[in-house]
LOPAVEX-970854 format. One record per atom (N, C-alpha, C): residue in three letters; chain; x negated, y negated, z; atom name. Coordinates in pm, whole numbers, plus 32768, in hexadecimal, padded with zeros to 4 digits. Layout:
N
{"ALA" "A" {X Y Z} "CA"} ...
END
This chain:
109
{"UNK" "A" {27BF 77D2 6950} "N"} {"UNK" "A" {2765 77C4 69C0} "CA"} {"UNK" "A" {26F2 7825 69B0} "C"} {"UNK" "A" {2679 781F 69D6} "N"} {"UNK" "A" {260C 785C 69EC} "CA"} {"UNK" "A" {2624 78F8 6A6A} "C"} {"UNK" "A" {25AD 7923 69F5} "N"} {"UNK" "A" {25B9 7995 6A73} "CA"} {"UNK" "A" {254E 799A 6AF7} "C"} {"UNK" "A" {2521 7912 6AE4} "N"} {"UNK" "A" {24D6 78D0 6B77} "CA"} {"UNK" "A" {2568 78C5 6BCC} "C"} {"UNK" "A" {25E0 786D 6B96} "N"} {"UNK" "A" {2637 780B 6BD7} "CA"} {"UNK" "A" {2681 78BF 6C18} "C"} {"UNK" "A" {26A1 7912 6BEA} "N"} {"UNK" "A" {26D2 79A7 6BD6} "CA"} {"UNK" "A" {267E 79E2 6C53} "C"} {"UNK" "A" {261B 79E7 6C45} "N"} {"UNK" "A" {25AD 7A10 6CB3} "CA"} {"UNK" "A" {25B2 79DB 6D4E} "C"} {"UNK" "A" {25F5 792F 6D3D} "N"} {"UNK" "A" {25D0 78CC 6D9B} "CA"} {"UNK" "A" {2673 78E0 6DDB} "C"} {"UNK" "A" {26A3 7907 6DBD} "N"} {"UNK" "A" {274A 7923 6DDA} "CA"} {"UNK" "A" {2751 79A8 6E1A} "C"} {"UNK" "A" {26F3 7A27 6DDD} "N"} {"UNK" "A" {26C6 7ABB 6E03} "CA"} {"UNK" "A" {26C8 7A90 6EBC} "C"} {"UNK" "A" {263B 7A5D 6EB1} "N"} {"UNK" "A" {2619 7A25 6F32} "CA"} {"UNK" "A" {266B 79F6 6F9C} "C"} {"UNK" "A" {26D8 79BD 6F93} "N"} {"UNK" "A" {271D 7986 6FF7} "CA"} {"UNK" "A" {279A 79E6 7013} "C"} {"UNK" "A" {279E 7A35 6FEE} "N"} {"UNK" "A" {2811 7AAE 6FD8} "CA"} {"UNK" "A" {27CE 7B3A 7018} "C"} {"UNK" "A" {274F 7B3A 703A} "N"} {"UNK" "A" {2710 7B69 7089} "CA"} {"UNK" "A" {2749 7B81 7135} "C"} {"UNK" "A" {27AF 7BF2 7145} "N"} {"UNK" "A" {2794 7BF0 71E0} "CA"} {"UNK" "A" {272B 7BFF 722A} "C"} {"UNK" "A" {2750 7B58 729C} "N"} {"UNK" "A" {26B0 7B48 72DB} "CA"} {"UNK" "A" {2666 7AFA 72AB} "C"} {"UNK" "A" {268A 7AC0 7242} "N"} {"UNK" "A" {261C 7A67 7200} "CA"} {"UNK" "A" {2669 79E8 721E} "C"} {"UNK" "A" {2632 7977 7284} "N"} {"UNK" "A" {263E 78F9 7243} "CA"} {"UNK" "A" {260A 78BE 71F2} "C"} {"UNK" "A" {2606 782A 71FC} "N"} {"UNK" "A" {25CE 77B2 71D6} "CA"} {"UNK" "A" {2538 77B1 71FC} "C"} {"UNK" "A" {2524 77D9 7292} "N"} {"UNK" "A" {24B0 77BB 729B} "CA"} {"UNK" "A" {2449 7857 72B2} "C"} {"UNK" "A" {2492 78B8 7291} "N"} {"UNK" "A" {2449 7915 7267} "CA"} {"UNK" "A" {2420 791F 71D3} "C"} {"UNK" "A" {2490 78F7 717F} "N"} {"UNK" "A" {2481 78D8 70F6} "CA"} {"UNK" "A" {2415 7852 70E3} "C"} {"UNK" "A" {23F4 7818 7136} "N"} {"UNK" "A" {2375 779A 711C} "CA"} {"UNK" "A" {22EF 7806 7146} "C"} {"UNK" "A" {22EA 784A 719F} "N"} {"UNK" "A" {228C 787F 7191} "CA"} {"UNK" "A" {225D 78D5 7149} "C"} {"UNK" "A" {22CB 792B 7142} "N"} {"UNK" "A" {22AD 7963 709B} "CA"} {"UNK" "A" {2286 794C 6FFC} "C"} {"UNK" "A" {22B4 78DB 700C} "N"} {"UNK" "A" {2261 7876 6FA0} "CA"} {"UNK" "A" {21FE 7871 6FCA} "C"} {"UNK" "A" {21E9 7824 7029} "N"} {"UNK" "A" {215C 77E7 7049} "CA"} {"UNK" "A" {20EA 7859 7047} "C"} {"UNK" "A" {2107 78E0 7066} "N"} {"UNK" "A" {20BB 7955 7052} "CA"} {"UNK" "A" {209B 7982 6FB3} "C"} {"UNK" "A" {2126 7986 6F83} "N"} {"UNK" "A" {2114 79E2 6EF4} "CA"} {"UNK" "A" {2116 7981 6E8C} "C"} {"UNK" "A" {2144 78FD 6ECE} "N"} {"UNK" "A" {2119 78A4 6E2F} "CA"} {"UNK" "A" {21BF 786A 6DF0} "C"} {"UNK" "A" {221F 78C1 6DD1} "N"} {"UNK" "A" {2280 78AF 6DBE} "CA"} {"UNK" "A" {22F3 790B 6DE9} "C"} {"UNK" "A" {239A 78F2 6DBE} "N"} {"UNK" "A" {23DA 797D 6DE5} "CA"} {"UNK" "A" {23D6 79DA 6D5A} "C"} {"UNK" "A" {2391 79CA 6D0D} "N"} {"UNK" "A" {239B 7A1F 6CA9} "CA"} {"UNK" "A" {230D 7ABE 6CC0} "C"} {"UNK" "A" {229D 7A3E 6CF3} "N"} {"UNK" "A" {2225 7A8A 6D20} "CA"} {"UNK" "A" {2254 7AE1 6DB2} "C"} {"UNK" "A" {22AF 7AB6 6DE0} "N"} {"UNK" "A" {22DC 7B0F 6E6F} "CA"} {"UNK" "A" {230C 7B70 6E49} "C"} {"UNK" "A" {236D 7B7C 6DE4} "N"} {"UNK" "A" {23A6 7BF4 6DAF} "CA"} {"UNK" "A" {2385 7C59 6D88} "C"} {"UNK" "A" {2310 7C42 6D7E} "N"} {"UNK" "A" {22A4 7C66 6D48} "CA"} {"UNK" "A" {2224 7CA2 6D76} "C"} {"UNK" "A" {2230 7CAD 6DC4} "N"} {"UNK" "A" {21A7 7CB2 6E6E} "CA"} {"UNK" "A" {21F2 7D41 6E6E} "C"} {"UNK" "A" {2168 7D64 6E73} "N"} {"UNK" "A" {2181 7E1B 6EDC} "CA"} {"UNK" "A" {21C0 7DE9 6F46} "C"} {"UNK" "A" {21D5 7E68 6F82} "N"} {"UNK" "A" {21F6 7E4D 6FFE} "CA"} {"UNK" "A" {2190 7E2C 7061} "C"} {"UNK" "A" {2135 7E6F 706C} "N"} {"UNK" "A" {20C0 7E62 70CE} "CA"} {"UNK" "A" {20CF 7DBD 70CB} "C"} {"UNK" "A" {2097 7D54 7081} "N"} {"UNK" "A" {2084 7CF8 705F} "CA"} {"UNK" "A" {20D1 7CB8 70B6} "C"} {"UNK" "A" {2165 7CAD 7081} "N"} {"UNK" "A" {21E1 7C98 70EF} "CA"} {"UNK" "A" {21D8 7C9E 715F} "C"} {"UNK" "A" {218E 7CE5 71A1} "N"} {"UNK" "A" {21A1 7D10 721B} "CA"} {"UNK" "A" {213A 7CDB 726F} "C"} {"UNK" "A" {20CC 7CA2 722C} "N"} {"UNK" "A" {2099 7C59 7255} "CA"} {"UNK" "A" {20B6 7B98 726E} "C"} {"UNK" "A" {214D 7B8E 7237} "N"} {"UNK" "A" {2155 7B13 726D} "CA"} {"UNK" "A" {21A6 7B16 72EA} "C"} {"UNK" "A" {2148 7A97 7328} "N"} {"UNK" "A" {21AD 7A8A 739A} "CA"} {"UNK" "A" {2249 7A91 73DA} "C"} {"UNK" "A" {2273 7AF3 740A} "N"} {"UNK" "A" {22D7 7B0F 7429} "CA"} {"UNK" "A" {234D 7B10 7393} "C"} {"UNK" "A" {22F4 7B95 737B} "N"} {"UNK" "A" {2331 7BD2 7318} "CA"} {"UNK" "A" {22EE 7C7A 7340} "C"} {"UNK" "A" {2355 7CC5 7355} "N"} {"UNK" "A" {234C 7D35 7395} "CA"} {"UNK" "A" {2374 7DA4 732C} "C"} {"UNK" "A" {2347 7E20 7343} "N"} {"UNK" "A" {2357 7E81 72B6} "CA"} {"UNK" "A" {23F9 7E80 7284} "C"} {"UNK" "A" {2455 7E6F 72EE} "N"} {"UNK" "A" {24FB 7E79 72DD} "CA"} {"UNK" "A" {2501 7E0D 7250} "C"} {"UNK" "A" {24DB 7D8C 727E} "N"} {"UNK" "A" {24ED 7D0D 723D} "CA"} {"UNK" "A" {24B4 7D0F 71A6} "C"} {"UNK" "A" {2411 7D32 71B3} "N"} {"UNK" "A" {23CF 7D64 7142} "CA"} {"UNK" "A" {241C 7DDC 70F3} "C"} {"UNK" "A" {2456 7E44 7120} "N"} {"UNK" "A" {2499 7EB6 70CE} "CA"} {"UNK" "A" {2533 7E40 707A} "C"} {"UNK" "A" {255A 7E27 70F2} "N"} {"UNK" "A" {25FD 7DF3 709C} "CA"} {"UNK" "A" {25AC 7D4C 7069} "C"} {"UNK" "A" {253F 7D34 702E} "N"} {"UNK" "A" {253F 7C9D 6FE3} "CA"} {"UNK" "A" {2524 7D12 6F7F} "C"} {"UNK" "A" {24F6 7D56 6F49} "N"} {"UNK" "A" {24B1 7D8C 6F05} "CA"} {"UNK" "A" {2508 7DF1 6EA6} "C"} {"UNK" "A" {25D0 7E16 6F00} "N"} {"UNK" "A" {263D 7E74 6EBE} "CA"} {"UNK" "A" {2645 7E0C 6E37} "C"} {"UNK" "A" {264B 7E75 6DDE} "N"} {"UNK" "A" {267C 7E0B 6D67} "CA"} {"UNK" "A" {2727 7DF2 6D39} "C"} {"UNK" "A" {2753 7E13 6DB7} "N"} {"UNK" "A" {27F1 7DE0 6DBC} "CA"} {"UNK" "A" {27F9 7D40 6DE3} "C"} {"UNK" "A" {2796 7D27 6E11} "N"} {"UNK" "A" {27B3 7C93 6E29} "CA"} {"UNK" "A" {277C 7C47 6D7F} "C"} {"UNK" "A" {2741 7C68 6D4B} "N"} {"UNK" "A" {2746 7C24 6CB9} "CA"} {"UNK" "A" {27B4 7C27 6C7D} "C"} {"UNK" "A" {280A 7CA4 6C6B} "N"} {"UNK" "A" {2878 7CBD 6C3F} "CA"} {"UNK" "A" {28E6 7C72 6C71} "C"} {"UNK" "A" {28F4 7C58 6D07} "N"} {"UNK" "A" {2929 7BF4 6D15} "CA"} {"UNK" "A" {290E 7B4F 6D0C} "C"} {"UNK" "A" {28A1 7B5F 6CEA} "N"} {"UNK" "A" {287A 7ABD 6CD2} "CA"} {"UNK" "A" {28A2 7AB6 6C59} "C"} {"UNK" "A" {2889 7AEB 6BD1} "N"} {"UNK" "A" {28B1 7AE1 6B83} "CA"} {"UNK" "A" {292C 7AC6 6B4F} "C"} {"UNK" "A" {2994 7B10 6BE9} "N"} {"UNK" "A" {2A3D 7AF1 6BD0} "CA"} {"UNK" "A" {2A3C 7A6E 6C00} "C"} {"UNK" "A" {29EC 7A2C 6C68} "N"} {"UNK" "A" {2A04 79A7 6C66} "CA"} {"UNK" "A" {29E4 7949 6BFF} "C"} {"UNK" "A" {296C 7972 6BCD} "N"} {"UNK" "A" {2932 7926 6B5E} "CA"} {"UNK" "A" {29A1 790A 6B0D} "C"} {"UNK" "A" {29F2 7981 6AB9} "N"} {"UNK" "A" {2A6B 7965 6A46} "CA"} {"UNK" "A" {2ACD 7927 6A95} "C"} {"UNK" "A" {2AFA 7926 6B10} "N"} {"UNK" "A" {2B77 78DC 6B63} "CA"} {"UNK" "A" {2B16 784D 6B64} "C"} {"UNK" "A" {2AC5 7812 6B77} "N"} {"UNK" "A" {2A73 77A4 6B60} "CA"} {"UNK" "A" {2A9F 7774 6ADC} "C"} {"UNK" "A" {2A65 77B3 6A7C} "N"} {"UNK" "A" {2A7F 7759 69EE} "CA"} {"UNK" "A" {2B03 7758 69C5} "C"} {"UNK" "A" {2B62 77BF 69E1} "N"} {"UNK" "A" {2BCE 77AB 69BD} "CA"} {"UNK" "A" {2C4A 7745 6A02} "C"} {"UNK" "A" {2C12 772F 6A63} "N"} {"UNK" "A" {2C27 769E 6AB6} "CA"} {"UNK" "A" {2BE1 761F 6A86} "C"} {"UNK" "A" {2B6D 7635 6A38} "N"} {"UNK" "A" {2B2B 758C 6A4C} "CA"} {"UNK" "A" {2AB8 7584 6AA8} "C"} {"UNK" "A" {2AC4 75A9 6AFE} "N"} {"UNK" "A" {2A52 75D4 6B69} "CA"} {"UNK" "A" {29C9 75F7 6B5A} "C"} {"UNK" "A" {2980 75C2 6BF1} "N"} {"UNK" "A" {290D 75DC 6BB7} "CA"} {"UNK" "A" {28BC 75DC 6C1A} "C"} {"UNK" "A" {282B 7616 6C41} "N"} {"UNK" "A" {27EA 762B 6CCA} "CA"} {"UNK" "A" {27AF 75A9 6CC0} "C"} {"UNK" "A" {2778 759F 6D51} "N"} {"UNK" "A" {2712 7537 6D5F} "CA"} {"UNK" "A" {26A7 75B1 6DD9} "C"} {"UNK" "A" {2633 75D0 6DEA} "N"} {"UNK" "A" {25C1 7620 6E48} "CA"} {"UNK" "A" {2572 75D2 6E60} "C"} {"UNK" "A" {2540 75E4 6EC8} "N"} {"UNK" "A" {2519 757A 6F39} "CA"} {"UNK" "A" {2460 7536 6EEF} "C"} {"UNK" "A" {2465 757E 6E9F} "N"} {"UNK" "A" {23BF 7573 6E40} "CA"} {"UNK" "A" {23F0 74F2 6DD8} "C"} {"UNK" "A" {2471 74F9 6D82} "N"} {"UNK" "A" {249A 74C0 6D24} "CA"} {"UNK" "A" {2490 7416 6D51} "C"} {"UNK" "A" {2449 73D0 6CEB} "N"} {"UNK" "A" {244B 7327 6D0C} "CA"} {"UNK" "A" {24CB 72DC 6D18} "C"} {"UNK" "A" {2514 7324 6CEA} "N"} {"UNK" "A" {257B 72B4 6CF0} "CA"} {"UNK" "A" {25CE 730B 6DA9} "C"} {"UNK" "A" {25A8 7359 6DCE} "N"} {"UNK" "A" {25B9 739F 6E6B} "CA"} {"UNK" "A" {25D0 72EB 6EC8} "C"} {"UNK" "A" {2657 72EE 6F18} "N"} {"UNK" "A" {264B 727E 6F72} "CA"} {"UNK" "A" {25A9 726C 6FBD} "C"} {"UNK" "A" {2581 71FD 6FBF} "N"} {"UNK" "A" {251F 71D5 7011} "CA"} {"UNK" "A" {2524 71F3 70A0} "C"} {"UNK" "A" {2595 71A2 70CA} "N"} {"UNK" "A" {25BD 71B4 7175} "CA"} {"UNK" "A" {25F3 7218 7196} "C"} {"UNK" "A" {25ED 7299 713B} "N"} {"UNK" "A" {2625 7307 7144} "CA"} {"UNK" "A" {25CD 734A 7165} "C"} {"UNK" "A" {2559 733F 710F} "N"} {"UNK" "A" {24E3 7385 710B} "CA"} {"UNK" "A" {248C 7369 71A5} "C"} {"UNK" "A" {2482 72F1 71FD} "N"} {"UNK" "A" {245C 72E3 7281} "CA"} {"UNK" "A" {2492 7304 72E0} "C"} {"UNK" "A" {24E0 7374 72D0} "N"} {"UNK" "A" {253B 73AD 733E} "CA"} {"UNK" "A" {250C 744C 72FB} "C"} {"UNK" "A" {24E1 746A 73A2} "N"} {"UNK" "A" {24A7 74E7 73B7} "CA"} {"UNK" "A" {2508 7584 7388} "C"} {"UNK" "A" {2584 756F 7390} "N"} {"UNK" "A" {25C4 75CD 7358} "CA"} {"UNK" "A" {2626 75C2 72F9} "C"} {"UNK" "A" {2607 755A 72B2} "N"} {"UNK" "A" {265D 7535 7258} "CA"} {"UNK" "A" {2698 75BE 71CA} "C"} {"UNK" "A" {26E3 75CA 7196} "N"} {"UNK" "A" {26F1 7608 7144} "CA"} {"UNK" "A" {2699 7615 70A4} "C"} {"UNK" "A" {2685 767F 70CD} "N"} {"UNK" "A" {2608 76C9 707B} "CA"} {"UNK" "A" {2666 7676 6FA0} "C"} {"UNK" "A" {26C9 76C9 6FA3} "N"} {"UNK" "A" {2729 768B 6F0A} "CA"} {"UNK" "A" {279F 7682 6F45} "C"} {"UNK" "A" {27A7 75F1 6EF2} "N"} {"UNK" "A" {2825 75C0 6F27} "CA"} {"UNK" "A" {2896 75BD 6E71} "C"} {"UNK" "A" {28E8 75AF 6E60} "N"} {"UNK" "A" {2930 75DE 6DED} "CA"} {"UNK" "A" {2991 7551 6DE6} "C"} {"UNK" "A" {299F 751E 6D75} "N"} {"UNK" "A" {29DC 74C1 6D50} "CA"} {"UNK" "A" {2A0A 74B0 6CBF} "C"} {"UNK" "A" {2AA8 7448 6C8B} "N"} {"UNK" "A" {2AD6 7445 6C2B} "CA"} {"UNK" "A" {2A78 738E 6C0C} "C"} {"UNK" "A" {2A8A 733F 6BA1} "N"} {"UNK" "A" {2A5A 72E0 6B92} "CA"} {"UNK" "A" {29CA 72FA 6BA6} "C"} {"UNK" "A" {29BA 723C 6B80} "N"} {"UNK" "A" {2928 7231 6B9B} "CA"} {"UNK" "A" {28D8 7225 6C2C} "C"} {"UNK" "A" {287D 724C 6C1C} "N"} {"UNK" "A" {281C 7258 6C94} "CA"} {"UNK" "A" {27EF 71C1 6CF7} "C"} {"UNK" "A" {2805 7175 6C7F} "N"} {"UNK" "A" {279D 7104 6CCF} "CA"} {"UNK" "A" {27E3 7093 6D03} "C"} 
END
């Protein structure tokens, strides 16, 4: 897996962070790799994202644990799907709080 898919997993392991704080965070920084990545100041300028939220997206214990999911992922078969990715449900995607990555064995489509 990528260390976008590593990054995009970071994100949701975030206390405090949903789905639809994690869409705006995209929608601000571009991706979750570019969020990781953002000073803090930056952070703190998105909407309802407050210095607490901005300090803990930003601990790099949550990579470390993404990463333990990442190897429990492949060593299962497994594999993300993030709400950016094309093959992402459609009717998933028109629901306002839908889940930011959703994780699945098999194919997608």
């Amino acid at each position: 897996m990528s260390t976008n898919t590593q990054h995009q997993i970071a994100l949701t392991l975030v206390p405090g962070v949903g789905s639809i704080l994690i869409r705006q965070l995209i929608s601000y920084c571009g991706s979750a790799t570019e969020v990781l990545r953002s000073p803090l100041a930056r952070l703190m300028k998105v909407p309802g994202i407050g210095e607490v939220t901005a300090r803990a997206i930003l601990k790099s214990d949550m990579l470390i644990e993404a990463e333990r999911v990442v190897n429990r992922l492949e060593k299962m078969g497994a594999t993300t799907l993030f709400y950016t990715d094309k093959a992402y449900p459609t009717r998933l995607k028109t629901l306002y709080d839908a889940p930011a990555l959703l994780y699945f064995q098999g194919r997608a489509t």
